[in-house]
C-alpha positions in Angstrom: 87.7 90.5 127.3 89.6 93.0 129.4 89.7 96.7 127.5 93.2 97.1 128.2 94.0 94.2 125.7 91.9 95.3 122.5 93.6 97.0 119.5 91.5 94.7 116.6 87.5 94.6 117.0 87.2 91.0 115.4 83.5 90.0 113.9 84.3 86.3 116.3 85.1 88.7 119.4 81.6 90.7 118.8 79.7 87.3 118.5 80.6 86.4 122.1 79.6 89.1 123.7 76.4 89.2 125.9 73.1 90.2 124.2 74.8 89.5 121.2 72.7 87.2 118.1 74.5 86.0 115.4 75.2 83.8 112.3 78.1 82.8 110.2 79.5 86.9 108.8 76.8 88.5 111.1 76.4 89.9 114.5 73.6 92.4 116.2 73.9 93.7 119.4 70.9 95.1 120.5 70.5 96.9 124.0 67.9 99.2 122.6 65.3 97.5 125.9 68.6 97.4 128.7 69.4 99.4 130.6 72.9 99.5 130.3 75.0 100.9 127.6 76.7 98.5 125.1 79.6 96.5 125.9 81.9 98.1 122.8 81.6 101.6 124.4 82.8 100.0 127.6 84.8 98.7 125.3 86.3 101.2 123.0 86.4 104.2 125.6 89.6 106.3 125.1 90.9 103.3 123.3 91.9 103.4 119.2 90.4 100.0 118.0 90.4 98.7 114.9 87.3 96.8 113.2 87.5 94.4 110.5 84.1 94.0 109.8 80.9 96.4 108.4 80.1 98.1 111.4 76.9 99.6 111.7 75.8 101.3 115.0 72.1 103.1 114.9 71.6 105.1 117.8 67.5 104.9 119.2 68.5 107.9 122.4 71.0 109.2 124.1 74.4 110.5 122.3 77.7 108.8 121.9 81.2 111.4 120.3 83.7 109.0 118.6 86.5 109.4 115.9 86.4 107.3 113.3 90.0 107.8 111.8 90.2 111.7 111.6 86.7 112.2 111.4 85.2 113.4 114.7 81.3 112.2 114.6 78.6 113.1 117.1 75.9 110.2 117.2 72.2 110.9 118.4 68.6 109.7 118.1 67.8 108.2 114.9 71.8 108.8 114.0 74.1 106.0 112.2 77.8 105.4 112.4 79.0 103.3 109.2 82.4 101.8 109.5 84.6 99.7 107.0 86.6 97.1 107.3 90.1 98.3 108.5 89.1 101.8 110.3 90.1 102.8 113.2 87.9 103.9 115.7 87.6 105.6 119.2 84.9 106.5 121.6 85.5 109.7 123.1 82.0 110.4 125.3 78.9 108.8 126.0 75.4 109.6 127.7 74.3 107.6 130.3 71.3 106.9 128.7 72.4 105.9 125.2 71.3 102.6 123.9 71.9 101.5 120.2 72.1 98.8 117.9 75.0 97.8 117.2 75.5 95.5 113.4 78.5 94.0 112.6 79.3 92.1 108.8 81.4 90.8 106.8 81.6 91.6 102.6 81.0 88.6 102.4 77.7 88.8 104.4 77.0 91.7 102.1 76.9 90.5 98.4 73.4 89.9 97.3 73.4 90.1 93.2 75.8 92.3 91.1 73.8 95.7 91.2 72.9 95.9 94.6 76.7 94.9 95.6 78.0 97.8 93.4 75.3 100.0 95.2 76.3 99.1 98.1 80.4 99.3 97.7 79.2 102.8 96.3 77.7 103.7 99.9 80.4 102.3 101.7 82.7 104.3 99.8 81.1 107.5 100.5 80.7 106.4 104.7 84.4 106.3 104.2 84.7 109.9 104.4 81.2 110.6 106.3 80.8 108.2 108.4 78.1 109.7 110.5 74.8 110.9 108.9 71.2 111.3 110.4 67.5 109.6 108.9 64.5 111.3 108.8 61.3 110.8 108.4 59.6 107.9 106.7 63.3 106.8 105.7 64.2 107.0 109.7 60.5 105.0 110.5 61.4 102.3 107.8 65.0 101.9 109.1 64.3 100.8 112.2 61.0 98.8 111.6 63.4 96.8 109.2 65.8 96.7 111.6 63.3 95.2 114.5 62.3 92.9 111.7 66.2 91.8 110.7 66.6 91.1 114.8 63.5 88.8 115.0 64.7 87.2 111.7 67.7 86.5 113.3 66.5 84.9 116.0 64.1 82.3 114.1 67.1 79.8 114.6 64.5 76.6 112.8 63.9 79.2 109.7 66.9 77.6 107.3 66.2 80.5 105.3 66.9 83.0 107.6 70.2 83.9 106.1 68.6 84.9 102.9 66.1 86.9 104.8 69.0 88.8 106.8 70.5 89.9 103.8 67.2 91.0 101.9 66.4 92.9 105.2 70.3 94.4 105.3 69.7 95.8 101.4 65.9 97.2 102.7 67.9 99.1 105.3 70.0 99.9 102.8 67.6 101.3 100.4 66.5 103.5 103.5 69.7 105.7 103.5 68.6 106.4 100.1 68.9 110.6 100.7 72.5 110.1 101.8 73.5 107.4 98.5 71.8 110.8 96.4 73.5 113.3 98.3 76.8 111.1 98.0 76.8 110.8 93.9 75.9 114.9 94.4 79.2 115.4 95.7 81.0 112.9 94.1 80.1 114.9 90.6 81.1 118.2 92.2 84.2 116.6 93.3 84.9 115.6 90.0 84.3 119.0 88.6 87.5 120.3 89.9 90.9 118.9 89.5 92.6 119.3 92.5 89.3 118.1 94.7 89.8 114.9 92.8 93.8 115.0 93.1 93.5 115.1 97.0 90.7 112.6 97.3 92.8 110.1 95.4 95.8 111.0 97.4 93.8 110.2 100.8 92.5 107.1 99.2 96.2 106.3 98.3 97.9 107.0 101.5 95.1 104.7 103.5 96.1 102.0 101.0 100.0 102.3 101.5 100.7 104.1 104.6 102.6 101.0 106.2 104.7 100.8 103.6 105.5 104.1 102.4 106.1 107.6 104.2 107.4 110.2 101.3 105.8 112.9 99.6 107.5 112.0 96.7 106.2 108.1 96.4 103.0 109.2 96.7 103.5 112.5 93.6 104.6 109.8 91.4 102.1 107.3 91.8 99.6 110.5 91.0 101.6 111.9 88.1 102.6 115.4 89.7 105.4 116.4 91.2 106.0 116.9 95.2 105.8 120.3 95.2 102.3 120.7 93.5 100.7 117.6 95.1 101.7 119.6 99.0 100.5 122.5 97.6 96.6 121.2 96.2 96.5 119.0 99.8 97.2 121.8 101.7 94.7 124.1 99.8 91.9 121.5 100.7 92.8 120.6 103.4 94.6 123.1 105.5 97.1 120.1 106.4 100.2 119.6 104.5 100.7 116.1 102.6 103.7 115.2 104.6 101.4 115.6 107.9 98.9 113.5 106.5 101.4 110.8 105.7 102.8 110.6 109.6 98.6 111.0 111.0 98.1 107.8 109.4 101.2 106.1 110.5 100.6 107.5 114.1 96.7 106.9 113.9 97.8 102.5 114.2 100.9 103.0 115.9 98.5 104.3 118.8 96.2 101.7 118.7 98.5 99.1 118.5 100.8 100.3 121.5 97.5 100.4 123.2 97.8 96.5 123.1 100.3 95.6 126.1 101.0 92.2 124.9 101.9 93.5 121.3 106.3 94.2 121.6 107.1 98.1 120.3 109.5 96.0 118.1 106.3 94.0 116.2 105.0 98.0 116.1 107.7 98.9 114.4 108.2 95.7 112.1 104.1 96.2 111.1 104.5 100.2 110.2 108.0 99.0 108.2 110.5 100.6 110.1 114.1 99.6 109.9 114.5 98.9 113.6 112.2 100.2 116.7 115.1 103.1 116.9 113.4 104.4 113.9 110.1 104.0 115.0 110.6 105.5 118.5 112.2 108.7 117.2 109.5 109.4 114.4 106.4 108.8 116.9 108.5 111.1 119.3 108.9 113.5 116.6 105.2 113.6 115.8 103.6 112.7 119.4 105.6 114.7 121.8 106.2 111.5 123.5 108.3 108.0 123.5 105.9 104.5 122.6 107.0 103.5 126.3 105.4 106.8 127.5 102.1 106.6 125.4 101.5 103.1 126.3 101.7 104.1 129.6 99.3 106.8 129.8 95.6 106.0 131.2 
């Protein structure tokens, strides 16, 4: 699979890679004892990619810098990177000597019983906006013994249980990021203690939803019951960016990764983001870029 040619990070694509061990909504990639660096950093290098899996990557030495949407995350010993289905993700740097394992899964993959799938949407929704976080102490030493565990599990092909076992072992890492699930509900009730924190957050949350389809303030003001003027004014206040820009960032953020697939037409980009004709499309990434599709795409 030739970098040039990614823009989606399929779970299938991950599954056939080398080193990788799999079964039917799971992959790990483990190149903790190689001594070469993953294949999705050779991967994803200065390439937006989009995943449509759980991806987990916990990082045992060296340091990788991505951006996960807008979020620029440094990853380091006993660091994870947690990434949901449909983000968008780019690796800026990495160490030469930075080995990690990577975990890839489908929600599928994920729902064990009816609590500990809401507990676990409830993290996923909080990686959403902090993607990377760091374990310590016994939480960091349990994490990766389950992990070692989850690997060997997953290799015990003649064990027809060992699906079951995976996901028991998935929610015992889970319950290991236990301090960032408490520091999550922690800001989600000081969040909720102010109105316009709340207004914003549901705006972002909205504008990931709809982007594709729709690029005015004013769409967006009356989904949330305010008017234009007041939802610009509470995004900018928290955020320092205007609504509008946040809007086009989105729109921008895929329109990148996709022209970052050669065999994908700038017509289909422009079809996909819901523009009338590629015209359209062409002038508003010029507008916002600085440059024509043509000319991004053809930047190395």
């Amino acid at each position: 699979m030739k970098k040039d040619f990614v823009y989606s990070l399929f779970l299938d694509d991950m599954s056939k890679m080398p080193d990788a061990v799999s079964v039917k909504g799971l992959t790990i990639i483990d190149n903790t004892i190689t001594p070469h660096i993953t294949q999705l950093t050779d991967l994803w290098k200065g390439v937006p990619v989009q995943v449509d899996s759980v991806l987990v990557m916990y990082c045992t030495r060296g340091a990788l810098s991505a951006r996960v949407g807008f979020e620029e995350c440094l990853l380091h010993s006993n660091c994870l990177c947690a990434v949901i289905p449909g983000s968008i993700v780019e690796i800026l740097s990495v160490s030469e000597d930075f080995h990690c394992v990577t975990m890839a899964m489908d929600l599928d993959f994920l729902r064990l019983d009816v609590s500990n799938t809401l507990e676990l949407l409830k993290l996923l929704k909080y990686v959403q906006h902090r993607p990377c976080f760091e374990l310590t102490g016994n939480y960091a030493d349990r994490y990766a013994a389950n992990l070692r565990e989850a690997i060997e599990t997953l290799k015990w092909t003649e064990n027809p249980l060992r699906i079951k076992m995976m996901q028991e072992y998935i929610y015992l890492m889970f319950c290991c990021l236990f301090p960032v699930l408490e520091s999550s509900e922690k800001e989600m009730l000081e969040t909720e203690q102010t109105q316009q924190k709340s207004l914003y957050f549901k705006f972002l949350e909205l504008v990931n939803a709809e982007y594709r389809q729709q690029r005015s303030v004013a769409y967006y003001a009356e989904e949330l019951g305010v008017t234009p003027k007041y939802l610009s004014k509470v995004v900018n206040a928290e955020s320092g960016k205007n609504a509008l820009k946040w809007i086009e960032d989105f729109v921008v953020l895929e329109a990148k990764a996709l022209l970052k697939q050669p065999n994908v037409r700038i017509q289909e980009i422009a079809e996909r983001l819901n523009f009338p004709d590629q015209s359209s499309f062409g002038k508003f990434f010029s507008r916002v870029v600085g440059m024509s599709p043509k000319e991004y795409r053809n930047v190395k």
